[in-house]
VEXDREN-2710 file (C-alpha; in Angstrom, 1 decimal):
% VEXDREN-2710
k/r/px/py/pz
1/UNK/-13.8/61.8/70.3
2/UNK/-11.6/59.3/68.4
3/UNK/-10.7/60.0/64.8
4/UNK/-11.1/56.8/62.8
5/UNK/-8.1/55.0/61.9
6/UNK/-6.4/56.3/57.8
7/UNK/-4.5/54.6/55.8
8/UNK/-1.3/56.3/53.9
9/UNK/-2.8/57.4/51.5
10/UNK/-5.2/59.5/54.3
11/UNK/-8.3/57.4/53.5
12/UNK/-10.8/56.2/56.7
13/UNK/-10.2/52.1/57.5
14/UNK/-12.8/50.5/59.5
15/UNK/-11.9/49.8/63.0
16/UNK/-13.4/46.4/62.3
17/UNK/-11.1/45.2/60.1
18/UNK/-7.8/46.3/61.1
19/UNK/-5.9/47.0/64.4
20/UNK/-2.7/48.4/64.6
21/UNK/0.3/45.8/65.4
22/UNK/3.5/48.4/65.8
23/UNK/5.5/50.8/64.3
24/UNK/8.5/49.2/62.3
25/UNK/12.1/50.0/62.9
26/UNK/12.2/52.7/61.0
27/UNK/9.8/54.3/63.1
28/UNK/7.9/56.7/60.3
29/UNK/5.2/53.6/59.5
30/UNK/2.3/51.4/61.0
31/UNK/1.6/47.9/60.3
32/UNK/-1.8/46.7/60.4
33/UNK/-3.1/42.9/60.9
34/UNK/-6.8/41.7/60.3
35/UNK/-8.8/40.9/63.2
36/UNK/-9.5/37.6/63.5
37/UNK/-12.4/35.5/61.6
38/UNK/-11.7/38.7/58.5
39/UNK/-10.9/37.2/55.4
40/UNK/-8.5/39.3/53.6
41/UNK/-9.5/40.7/50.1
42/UNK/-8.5/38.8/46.9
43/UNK/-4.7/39.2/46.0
44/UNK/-4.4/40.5/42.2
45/UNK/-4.0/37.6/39.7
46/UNK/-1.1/38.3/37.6
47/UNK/-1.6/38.6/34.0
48/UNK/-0.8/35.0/32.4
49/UNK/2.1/34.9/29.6
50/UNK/1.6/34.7/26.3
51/UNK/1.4/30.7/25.1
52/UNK/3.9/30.1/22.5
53/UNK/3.2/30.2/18.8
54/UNK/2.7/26.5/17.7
55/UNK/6.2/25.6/15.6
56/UNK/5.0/24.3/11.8
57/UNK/5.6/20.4/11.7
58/UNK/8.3/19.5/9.2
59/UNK/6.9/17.5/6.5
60/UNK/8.0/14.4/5.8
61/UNK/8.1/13.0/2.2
62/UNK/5.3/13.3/-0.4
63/UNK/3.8/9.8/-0.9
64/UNK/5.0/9.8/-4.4
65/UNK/8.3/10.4/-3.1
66/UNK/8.0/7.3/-1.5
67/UNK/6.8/5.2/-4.4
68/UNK/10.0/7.2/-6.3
69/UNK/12.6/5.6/-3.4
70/UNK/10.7/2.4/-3.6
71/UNK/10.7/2.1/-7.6
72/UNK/14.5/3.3/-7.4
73/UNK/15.8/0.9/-4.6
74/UNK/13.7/-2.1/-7.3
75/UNK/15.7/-1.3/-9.8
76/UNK/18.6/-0.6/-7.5
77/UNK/18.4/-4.8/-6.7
78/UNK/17.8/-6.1/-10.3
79/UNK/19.9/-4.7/-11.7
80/UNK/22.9/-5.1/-8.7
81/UNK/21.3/-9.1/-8.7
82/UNK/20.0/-8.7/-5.0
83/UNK/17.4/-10.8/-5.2
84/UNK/16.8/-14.6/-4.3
85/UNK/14.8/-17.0/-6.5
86/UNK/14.4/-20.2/-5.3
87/UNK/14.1/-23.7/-6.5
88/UNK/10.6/-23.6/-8.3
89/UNK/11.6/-20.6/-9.7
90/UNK/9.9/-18.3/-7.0
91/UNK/11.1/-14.5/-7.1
92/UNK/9.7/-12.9/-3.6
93/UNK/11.1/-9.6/-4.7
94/UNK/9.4/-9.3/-8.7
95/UNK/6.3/-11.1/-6.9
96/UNK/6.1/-7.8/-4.1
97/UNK/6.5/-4.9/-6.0
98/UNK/5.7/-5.4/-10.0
99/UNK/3.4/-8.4/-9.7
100/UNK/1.0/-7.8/-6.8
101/UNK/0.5/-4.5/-7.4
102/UNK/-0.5/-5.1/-11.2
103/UNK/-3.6/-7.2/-9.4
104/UNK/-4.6/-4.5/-6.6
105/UNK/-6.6/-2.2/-8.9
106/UNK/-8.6/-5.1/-9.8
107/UNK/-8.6/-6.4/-6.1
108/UNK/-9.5/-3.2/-4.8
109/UNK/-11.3/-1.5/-6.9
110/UNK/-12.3/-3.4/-9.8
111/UNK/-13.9/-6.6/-8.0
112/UNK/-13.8/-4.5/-4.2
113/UNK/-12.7/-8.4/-2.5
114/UNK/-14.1/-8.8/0.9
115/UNK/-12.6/-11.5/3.1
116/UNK/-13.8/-13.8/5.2
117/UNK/-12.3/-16.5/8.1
118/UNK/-9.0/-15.3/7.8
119/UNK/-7.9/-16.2/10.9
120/UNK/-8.6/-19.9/9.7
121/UNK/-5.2/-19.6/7.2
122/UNK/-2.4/-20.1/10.1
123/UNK/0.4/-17.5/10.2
124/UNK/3.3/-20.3/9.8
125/UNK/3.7/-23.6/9.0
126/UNK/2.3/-25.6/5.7
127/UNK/-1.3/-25.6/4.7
128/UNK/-3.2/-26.5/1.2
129/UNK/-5.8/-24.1/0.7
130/UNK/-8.5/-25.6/-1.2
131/UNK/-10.8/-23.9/-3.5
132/UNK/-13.8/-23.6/-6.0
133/UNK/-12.8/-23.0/-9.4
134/UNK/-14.8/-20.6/-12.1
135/UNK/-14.8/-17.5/-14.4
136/UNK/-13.6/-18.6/-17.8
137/UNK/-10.2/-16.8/-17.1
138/UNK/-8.5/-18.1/-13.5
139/UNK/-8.4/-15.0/-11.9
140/UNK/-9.8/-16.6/-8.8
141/UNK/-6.2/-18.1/-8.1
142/UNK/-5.0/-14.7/-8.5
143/UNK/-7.6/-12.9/-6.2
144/UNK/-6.9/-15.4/-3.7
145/UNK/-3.3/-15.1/-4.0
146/UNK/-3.8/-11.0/-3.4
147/UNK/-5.8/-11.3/-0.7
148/UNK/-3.2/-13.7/1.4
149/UNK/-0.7/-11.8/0.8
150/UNK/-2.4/-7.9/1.8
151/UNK/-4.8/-9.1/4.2
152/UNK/-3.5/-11.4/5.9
153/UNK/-1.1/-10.6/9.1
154/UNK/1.2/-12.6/8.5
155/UNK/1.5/-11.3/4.8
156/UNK/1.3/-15.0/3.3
157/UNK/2.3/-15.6/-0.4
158/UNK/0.2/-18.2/-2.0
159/UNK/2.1/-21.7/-4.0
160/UNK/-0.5/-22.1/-6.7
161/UNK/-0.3/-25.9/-8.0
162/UNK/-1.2/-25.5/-11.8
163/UNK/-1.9/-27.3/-14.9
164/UNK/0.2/-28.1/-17.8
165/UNK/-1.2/-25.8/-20.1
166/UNK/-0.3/-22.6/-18.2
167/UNK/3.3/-23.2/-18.0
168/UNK/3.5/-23.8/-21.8
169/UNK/2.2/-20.4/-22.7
170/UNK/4.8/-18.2/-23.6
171/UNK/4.9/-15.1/-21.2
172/UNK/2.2/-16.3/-18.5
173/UNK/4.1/-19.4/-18.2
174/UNK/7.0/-17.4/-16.7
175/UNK/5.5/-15.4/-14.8
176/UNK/3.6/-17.9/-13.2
177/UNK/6.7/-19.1/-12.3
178/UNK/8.2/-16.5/-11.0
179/UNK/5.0/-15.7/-8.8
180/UNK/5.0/-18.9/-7.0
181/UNK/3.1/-21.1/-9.0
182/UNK/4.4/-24.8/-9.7
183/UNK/2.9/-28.1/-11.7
184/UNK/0.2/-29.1/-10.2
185/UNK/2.1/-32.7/-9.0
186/UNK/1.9/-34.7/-5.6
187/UNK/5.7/-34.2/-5.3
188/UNK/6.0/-30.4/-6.0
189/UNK/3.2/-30.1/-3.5
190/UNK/4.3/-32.3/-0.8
191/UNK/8.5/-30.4/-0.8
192/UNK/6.2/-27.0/-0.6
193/UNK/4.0/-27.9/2.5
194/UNK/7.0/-29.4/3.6
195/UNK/8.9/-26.7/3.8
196/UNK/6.4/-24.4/5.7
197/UNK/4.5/-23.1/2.4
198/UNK/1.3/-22.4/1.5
199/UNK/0.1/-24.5/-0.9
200/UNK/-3.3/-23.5/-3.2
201/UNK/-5.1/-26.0/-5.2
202/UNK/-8.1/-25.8/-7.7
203/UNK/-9.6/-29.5/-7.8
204/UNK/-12.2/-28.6/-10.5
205/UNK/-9.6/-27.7/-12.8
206/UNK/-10.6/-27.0/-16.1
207/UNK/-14.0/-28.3/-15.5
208/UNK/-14.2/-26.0/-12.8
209/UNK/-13.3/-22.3/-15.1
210/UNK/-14.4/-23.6/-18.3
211/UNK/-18.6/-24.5/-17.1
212/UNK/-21.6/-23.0/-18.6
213/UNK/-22.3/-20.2/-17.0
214/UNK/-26.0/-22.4/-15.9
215/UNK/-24.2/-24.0/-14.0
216/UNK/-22.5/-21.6/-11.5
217/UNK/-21.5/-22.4/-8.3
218/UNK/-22.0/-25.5/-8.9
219/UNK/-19.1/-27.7/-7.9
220/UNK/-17.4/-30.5/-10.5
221/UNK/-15.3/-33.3/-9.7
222/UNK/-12.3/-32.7/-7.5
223/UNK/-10.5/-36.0/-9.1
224/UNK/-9.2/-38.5/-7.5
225/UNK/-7.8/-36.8/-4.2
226/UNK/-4.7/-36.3/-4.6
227/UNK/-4.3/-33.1/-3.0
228/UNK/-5.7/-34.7/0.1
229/UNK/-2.9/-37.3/0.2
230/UNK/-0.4/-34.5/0.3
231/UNK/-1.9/-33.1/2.9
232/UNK/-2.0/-36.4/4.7
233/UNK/1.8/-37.1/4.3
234/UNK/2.9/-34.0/5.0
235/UNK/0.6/-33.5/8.2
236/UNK/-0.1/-30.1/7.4
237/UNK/-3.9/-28.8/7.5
238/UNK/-6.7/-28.6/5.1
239/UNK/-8.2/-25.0/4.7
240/UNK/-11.3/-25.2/2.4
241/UNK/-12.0/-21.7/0.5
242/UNK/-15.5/-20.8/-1.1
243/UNK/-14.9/-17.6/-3.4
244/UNK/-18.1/-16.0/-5.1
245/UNK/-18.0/-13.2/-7.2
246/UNK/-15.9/-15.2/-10.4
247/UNK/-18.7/-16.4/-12.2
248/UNK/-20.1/-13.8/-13.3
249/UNK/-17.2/-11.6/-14.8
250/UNK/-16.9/-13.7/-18.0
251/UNK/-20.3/-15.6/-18.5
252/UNK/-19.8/-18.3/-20.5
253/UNK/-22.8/-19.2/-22.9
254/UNK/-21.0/-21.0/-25.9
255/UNK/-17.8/-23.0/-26.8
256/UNK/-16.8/-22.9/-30.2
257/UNK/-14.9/-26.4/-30.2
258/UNK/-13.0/-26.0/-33.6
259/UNK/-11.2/-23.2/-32.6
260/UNK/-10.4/-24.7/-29.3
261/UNK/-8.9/-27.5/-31.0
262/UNK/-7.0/-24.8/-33.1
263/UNK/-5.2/-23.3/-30.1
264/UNK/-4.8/-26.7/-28.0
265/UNK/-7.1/-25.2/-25.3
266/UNK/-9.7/-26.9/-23.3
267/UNK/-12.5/-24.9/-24.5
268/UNK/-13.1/-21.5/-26.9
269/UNK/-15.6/-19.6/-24.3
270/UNK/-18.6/-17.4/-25.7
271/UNK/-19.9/-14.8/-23.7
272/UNK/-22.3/-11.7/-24.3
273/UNK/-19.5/-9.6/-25.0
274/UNK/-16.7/-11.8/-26.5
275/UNK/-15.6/-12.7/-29.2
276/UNK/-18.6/-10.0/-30.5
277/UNK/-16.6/-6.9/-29.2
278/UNK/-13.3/-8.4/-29.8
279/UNK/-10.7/-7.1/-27.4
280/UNK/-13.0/-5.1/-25.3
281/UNK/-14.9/-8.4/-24.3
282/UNK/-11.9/-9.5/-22.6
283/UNK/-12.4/-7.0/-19.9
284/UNK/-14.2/-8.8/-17.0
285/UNK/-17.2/-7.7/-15.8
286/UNK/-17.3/-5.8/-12.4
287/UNK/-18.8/-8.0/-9.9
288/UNK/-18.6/-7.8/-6.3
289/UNK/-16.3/-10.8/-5.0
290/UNK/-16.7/-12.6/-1.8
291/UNK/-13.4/-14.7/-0.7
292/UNK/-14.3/-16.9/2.6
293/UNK/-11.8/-19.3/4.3
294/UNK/-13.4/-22.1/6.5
295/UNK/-12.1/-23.4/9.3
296/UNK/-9.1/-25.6/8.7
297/UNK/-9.4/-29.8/9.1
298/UNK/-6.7/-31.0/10.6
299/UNK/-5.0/-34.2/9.5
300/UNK/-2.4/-34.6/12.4
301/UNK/-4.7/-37.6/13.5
302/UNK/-4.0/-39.8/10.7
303/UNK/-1.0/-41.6/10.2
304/UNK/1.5/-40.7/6.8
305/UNK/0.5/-44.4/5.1
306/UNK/-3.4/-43.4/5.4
307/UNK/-2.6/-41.4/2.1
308/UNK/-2.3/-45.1/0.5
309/UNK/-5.7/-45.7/1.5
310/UNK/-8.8/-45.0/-0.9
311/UNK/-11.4/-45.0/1.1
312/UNK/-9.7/-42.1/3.9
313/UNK/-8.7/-40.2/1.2
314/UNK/-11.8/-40.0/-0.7
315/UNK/-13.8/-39.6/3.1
316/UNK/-11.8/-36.3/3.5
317/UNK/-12.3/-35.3/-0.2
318/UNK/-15.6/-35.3/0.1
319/UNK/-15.7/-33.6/3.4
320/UNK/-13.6/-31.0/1.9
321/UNK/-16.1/-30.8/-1.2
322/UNK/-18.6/-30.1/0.8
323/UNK/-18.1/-27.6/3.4
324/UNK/-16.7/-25.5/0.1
325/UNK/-20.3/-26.4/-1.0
326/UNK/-22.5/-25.4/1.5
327/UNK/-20.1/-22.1/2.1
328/UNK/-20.7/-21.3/-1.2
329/UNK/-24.8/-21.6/-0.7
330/UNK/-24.7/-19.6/2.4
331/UNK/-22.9/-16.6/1.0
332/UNK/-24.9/-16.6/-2.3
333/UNK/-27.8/-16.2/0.2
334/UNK/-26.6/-13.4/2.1
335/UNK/-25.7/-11.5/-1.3
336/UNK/-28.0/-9.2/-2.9
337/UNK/-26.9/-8.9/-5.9
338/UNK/-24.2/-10.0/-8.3
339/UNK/-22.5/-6.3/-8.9
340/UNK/-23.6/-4.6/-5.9
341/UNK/-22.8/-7.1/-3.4
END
């Protein structure tokens, strides 16, 4: 009888699987092959290597590091002189980091701005932004000015044209200055746009800030246009701007007219809270703020002597007045309410 087939190791293989091949060269060993159509068993995986430990990240710098460097470097320039102010008195760097970042926590927080039409303010070139005007207090220009400047891509700062009175007050005058802000004159304007700025104008003016506060988002006069013939010389576009939120952080319910005359201002304002609480009524109230810009009109269609003309100019005044208008209407319809947005 034949004895089944045994491995090395003297166990019994089936005859089935394996047949011998030949003895090696050595002589003392048999090879064996699978038959054909056997699939051979599974070779042993080997054990996988241990993953490396994940190195820690290095850490860069705390962010009040940062603000440190940046404060340091500020001083750094003033002090050295390394900074640029230009004709109207314009000083980029005090404007970027002292300035702007006094008005954020009120931007931010304070009045939480939301922005709308951005895209509608061009990313170079001259433009006159054209606004409503309101709040007691001008803080409108200022909230405007913030929101050009940190949400817009092109990181625009804002030429405010203002009036007299601002620049004759003692510490706001220069800083007004030295945030961009210039007389509100048809020369000043027209060198700015000119020379690629962007030029923001209030037409209501003190008419506009200084209203009862029944009379809200209602717009006054814009004058006599001469903002619009600015524009018109200069060729540069007209970007209406509807802001909502302002009335309502100093409502004004009286005017005491002596004491206006007193301080030389265009009105003594009376609200619920001032001059009653004294100092603390100066702190505006925290309503939710709406800043839209519409789409621009363009005034590359006219000719440079159309300016001269009354009846274009006060055509595209009007125009002007009333998309700010009807902007205004539409977003105090979409608005629920005037501290909660």
């Amino acid at each position: 009888m034949t004895q089944p087939a045994r491995s090395e190791k003297g166990e019994a293989v089936s005859e089935a699987r394996i047949i011998p091949l030949h003895a090696d060269d050595s002589g003392d060993r048999t090879r064996w092959r699978l038959r054909p159509g056997v699939t051979p068993p599974p070779a042993a995986e080997p054990a996988p290597e241990p993953s490396p430990e994940p190195q820690p990240a290095e850490a860069g710098p705390a962010p009040w590091e940062e603000d440190l460097a940046a404060a340091l470097a500020f001083l750094r320039r003033r002090l050295a002189g390394e900074y640029a102010v230009d004709e109207f008195g314009f000083d980029a760097d005090l404007t970027d980091n002292v300035l702007l970042p006094a008005l954020r926590p009120l931007y931010r927080s304070w009045f939480r701005v939301e922005t709308l039409g951005m895209h509608h303010v061009p990313d170079v070139g001259g433009a006159l932004v054209v606004a409503n005007h309101s709040g007691t207090l001008p803080l409108d220009s200022l909230m405007a000015a913030v929101a050009l400047h940190d949400d817009h891509p092109a990181r625009r700062h804002l030429r405010m044209l203002g009036a007299d009175l601002m620049f004759r007050l003692p510490v706001v005058g220069s800083l007004a200055r030295k945030q961009g802000s210039t007389l509100a004159c048809m020369s000043d304007a027209e060198r700015l746009m000119a020379a690629g700025e962007l030029v923001g104008v209030w037409p209501e003016g003190f008419k506009g800030i200084g209203k009862p506060f029944r009379d809200r988002y209602k717009l006054q006069r814009f004058g006599r246009g001469g903002f619009v013939a600015a524009a018109l010389r200069t060729g540069v576009p007209i970007v209406p701007c509807a802001i909502v939120g302002a009335e309502e952080i100093y409502p004004k319910i009286g005017d005491i007219k002596p004491l206006a005359r007193l301080f030389g201002a265009p009105y003594f304002p009376v609200t619920p809270l001032f001059p009653l609480f004294g100092p603390l009524g100066l702190v505006p109230l925290p309503s939710k703020w709406y800043i839209e810009f519409a789409e621009p009109i363009p005034t590359t269609g006219y000719d440079p002597s159309d300016a001269d003309d009354p009846m274009t100019v006060f055509n595209l005044t009007d125009q002007v007045r009333e998309t700010i208008q009807h902007t205004l209407y539409r977003l105090l319809g979409q608005r629920r309410n005037a501290f909660l947005g």
